[in-house]
C-alpha positions as CSV (number, residue, x, y, z in Angstrom):
1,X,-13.0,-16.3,16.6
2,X,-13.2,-18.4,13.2
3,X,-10.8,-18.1,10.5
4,X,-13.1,-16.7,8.2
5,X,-14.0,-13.8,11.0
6,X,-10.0,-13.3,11.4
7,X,-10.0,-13.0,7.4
8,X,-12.8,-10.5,7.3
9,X,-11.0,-8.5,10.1
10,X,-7.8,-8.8,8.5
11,X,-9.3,-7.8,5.3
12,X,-11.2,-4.3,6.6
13,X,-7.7,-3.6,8.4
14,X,-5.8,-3.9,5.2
15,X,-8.8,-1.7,3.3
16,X,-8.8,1.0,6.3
17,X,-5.0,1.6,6.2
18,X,-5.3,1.9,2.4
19,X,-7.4,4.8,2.6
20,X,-5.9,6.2,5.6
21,X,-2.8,6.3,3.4
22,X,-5.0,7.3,0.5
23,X,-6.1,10.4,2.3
24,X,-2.4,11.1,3.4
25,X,-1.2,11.3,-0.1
26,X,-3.7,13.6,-0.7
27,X,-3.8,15.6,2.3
28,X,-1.2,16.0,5.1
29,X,1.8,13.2,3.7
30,X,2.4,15.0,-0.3
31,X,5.4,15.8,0.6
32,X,6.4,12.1,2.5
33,X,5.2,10.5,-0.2
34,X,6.9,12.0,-2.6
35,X,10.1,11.2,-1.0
36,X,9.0,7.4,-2.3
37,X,8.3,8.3,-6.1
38,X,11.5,7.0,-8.0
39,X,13.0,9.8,-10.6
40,X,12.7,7.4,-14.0
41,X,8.8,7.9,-13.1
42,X,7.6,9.7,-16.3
43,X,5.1,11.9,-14.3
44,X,5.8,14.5,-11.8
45,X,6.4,13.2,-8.3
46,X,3.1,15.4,-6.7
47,X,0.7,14.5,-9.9
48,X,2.4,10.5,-9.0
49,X,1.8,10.7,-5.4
50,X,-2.1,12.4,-6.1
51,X,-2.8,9.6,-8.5
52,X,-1.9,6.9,-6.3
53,X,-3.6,8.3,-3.5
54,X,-6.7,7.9,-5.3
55,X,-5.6,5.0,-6.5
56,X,-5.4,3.8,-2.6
57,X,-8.9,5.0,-1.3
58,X,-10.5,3.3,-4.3
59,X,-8.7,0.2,-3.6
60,X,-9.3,0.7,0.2
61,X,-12.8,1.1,-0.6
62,X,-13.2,-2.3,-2.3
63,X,-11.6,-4.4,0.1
64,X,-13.8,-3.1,3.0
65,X,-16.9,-3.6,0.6
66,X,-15.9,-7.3,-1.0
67,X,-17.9,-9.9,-0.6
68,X,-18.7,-11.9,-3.6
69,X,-15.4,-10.7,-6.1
70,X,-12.9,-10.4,-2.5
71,X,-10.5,-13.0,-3.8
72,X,-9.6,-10.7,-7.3
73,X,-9.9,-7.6,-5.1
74,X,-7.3,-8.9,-2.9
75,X,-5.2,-9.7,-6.5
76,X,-5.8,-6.4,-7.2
77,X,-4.1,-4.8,-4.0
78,X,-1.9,-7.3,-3.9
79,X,-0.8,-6.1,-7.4
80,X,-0.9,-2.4,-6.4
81,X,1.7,-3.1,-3.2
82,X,3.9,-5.1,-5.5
83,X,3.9,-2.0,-8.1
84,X,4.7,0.6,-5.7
85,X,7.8,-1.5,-4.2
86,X,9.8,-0.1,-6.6
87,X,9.3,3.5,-4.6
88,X,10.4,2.0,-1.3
89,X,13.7,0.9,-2.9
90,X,14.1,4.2,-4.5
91,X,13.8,5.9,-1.3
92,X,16.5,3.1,0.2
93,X,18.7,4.1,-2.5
94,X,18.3,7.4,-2.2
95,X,18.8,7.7,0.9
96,X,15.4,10.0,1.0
97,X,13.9,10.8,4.6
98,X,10.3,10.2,4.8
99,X,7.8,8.9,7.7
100,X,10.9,8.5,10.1
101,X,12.8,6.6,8.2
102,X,16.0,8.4,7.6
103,X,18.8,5.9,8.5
104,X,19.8,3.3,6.0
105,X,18.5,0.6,8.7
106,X,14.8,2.0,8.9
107,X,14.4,2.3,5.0
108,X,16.4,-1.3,4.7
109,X,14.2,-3.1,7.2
110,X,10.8,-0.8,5.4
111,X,11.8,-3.3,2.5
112,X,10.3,-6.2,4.4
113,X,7.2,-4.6,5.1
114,X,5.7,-4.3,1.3
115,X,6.2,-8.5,1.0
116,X,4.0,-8.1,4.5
117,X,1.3,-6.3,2.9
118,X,1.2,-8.3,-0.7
119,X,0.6,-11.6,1.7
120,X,-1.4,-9.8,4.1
121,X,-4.0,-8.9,0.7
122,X,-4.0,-12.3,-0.8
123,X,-4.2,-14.4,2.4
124,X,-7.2,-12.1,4.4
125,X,-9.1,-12.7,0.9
126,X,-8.6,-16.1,-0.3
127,X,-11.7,-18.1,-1.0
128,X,-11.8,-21.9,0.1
129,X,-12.7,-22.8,-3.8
């Protein structure tokens, strides 16, 4: 497989799990994900978590669909993992049980996973230009 097949694969991955997660937030997960919404966020935690969820299908959405604009798309979700970081640290913090992580180990080691994903969008859309 080329690298540019690996990149589109990686890419349509990346946008599937978004709106998995997007449909989670709005469906079956509220309550898990609210376990991730810091308290100095100046909206309610369910209103937060319903946004976001939105946010993530729409996002989702546009990296399975980029073609032409997939390198500022990637940007984009990029952005949006490094903007929602601050939740994962809340929840270490916290000491909040969500999606099995309730030890301090589990929601320490989650902390390496959001870096993951930020390279994970840039790198599966990056242009050769």
């Amino acid at each position: 497989m080329n690298e540019e097949k690996v990149k589109t694969t990686a890419k349509i991955l990346l946008g599937a799990g978004l709106i998995f997660a997007g449909i989670g937030h709005l469906t079956y997960a509220r309550k898990e994900f609210q376990a991730q919404v810091p308290d100095w966020v100046p909206l309610e935690k369910d209103d937060t978590v319903l946004y976001s969820g939105i946010a993530e299908i729409a996002l989702g959405s546009a990296l399975v669909l980029a073609k032409e604009n997939k390198a500022f798309v990637g940007k984009i979700a990029a952005t949006f993992f490094t903007c929602v970081f601050p939740g994962n640290i809340a929840q270490f913090i916290d000491k909040r049980n969500a999606f099995g992580l309730n030890t301090n180990k589990k929601r320490f080691l989650r902390l390496f996973f959001q870096p993951a994903l930020v390279y994970w969008a840039l790198k599966s859309t990056k242009t050769k230009h």
